[in-house]
N, C-alpha and C positions, 0 to 999 in steps of 0.2 A: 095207335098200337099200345099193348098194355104194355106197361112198365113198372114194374116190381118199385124199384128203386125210389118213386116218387112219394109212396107210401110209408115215409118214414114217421116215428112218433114225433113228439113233440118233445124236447131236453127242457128239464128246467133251470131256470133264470137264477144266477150267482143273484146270492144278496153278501157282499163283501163287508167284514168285520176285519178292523184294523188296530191292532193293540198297540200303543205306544209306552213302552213300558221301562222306566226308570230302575236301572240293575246298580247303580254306582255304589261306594263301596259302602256307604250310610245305609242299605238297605240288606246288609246282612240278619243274619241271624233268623228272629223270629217275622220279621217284615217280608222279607226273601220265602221266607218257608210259607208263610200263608197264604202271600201272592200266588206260588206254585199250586197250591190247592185250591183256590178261590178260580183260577183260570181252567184248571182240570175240570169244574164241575160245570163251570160252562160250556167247557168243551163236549161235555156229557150231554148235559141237557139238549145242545144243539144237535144231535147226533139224533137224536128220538125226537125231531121237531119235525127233517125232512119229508118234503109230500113231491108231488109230481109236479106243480107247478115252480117250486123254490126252493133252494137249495143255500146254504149259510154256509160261505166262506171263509177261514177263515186267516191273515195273516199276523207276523207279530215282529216290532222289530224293539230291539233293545235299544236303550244305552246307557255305557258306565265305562269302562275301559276302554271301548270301542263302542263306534255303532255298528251294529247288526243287523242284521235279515236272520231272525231266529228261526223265523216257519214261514216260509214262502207261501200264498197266497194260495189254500190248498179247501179241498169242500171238506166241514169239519168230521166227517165221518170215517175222512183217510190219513186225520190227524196224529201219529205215533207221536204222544206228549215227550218230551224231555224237560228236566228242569231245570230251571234259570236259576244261575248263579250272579254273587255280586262282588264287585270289586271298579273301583278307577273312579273317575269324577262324572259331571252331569252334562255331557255334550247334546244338548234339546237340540240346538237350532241343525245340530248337522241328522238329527235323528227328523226332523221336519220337511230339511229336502228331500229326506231317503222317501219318505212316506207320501210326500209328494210327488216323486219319479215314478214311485211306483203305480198312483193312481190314475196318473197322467196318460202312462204306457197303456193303450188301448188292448196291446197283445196278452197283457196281463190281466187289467179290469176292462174288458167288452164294452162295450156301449150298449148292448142288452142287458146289460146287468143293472141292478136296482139301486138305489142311492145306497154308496156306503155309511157305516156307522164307521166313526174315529174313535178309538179311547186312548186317553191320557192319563198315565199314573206316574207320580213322581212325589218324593219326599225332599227334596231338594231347593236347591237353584242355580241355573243353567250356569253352565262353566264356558261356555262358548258364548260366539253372539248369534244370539236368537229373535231378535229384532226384524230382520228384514223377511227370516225363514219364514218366519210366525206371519208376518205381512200378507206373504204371497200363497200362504197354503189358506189363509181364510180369505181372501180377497182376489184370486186369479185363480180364471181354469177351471176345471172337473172338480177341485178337491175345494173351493170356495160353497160348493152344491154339496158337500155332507155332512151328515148329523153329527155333534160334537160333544161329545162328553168329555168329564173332567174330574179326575180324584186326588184331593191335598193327603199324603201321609204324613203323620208328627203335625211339629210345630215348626219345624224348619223349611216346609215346602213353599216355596213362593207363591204367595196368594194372588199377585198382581198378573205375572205372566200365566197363570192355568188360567183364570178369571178373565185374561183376552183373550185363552186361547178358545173358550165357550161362548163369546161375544156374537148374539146376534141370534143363537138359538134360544130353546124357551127350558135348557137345563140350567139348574142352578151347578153351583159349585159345590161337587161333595166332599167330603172329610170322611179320614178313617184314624183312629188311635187306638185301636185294637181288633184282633181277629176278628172279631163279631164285625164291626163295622165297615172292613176291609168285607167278607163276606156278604153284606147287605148290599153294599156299591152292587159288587158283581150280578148278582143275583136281578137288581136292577135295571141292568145294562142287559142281560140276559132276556127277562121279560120285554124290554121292549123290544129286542130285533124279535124274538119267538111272534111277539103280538102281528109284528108284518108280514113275519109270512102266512098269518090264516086271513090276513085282510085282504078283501079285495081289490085294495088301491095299498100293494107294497110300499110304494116309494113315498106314502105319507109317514111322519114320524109321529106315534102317539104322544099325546098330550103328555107329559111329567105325572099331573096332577091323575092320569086314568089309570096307572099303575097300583098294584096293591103296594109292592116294597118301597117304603118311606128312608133311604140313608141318610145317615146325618151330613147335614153341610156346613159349610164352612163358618157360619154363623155360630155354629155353639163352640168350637175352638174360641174365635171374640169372647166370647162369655164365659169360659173356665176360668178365667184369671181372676175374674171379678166374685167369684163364689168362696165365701171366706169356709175355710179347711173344717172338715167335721172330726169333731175330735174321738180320738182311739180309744175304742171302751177298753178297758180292762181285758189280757188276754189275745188283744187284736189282734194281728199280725200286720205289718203294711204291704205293700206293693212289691217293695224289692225284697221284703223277708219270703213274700210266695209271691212268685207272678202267679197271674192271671189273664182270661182272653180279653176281662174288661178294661186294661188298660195297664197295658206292659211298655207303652214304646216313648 
């Protein structure tokens, strides 16, 4: 007997993006502001990636005065951006389970859905304990199986905890100390999920090295300190006489 209903298309497959993103109160100002813009244009770019087969998810949870569920786990094209503000201190490890619960929760990430990308953005160092969170979201369960990314802001960001929390994947540790470079990360993190969804094996993570956008990582932070200072010609201005995007933070 024919039957209509059997005939249905085919939906496409969440590819879920996970923003972990440090709002404490060290990230005010121009750090806070850029972040807001550097995640809006991903949010962008993901929106004009969609095709039939995959669809880019995306959630974001904060923390800084609280941990939050800033955007619920939504396809980035029904995303109405709001922007993150910053205040309180750097609760990681409780913003760890959050994002653990959540990937865990089948009702929320499917099990058709395609390996999540994690990202980490923090200027900080955890005010909580983050020890066992950290533990159990890289090493048990659904969330030990996703791609992990990782971006130090400043000079104050803990290089030891982002640096395990990318343990085991084949990204390095990035660095940002000015707009541009906050930009570059993103832009980065962007190309690779885009790149999975034209692939025909989604759930592989492209290589770091197959990327066009190179951000700077953690390695040339080490090395600033060692560059002895170029002297102010005549006229100059410095840094804090006129900020700049090349390095105001």
């Amino acid at each position: 007997m024919f039957d209509p209903k059997k005939f249905t298309a085919p939906t496409a497959k969440p590819l879920p993006v996970v923003l972990l993103l440090d709002v404490s109160g060290s990230m005010h100002g121009a750090k806070i502001q850029n972040l807001n813009e550097a995640v809006k244009d991903m949010l962008e770019t993901f929106r004009g990636t969609e095709n039939m087969e995959t669809e880019i998810h995306v959630a974001i949870i904060t923390f800084g005065a609280e941990v939050k569920l800033h955007q619920a786990l939504a396809r980035a094209g029904d995303i109405n951006w709001r922007d993150l503000s910053a205040s309180g201190g750097t609760p990681l490890g409780t913003a760890f389970k959050m994002a653990k619960a959540m990937i865990e929760d089948k009702d929320v990430v499917p099990s058709r859905a395609y390996r999540p990308t994690v990202v980490l953005v923090s200027d900080g160092r955890p005010g909580d304990s983050w020890r066992q969170p950290l533990d159990d979201f890289i090493g048990k369960g659904r969330s030990s199986k996703c791609d992990r990314m990782a971006m130090a802001i400043g000079a104050d960001a803990d290089e030891g905890v982002l640096g395990e929390f990318i343990a085991g994947t084949k990204n390095l540790l990035f660095y940002a100390e000015n707009a541009k470079q906050l930009r570059e990360f993103f832009k980065f993190v962007t190309m690779s999920v885009t790149i999975r969804t034209k692939s025909q094996k989604p759930d592989v993570v492209p290589n770091p090295n197959e990327i066009e956008v190179k951000p700077a990582t953690i390695e040339e932070r080490k090395e600033k300190p060692k560059q002895s200072p170029v002297p102010k010609q005549s006229g100059e201005k410095t840094t804090n006489e006129q900020p700049n995007e090349e390095g105001y933070w």
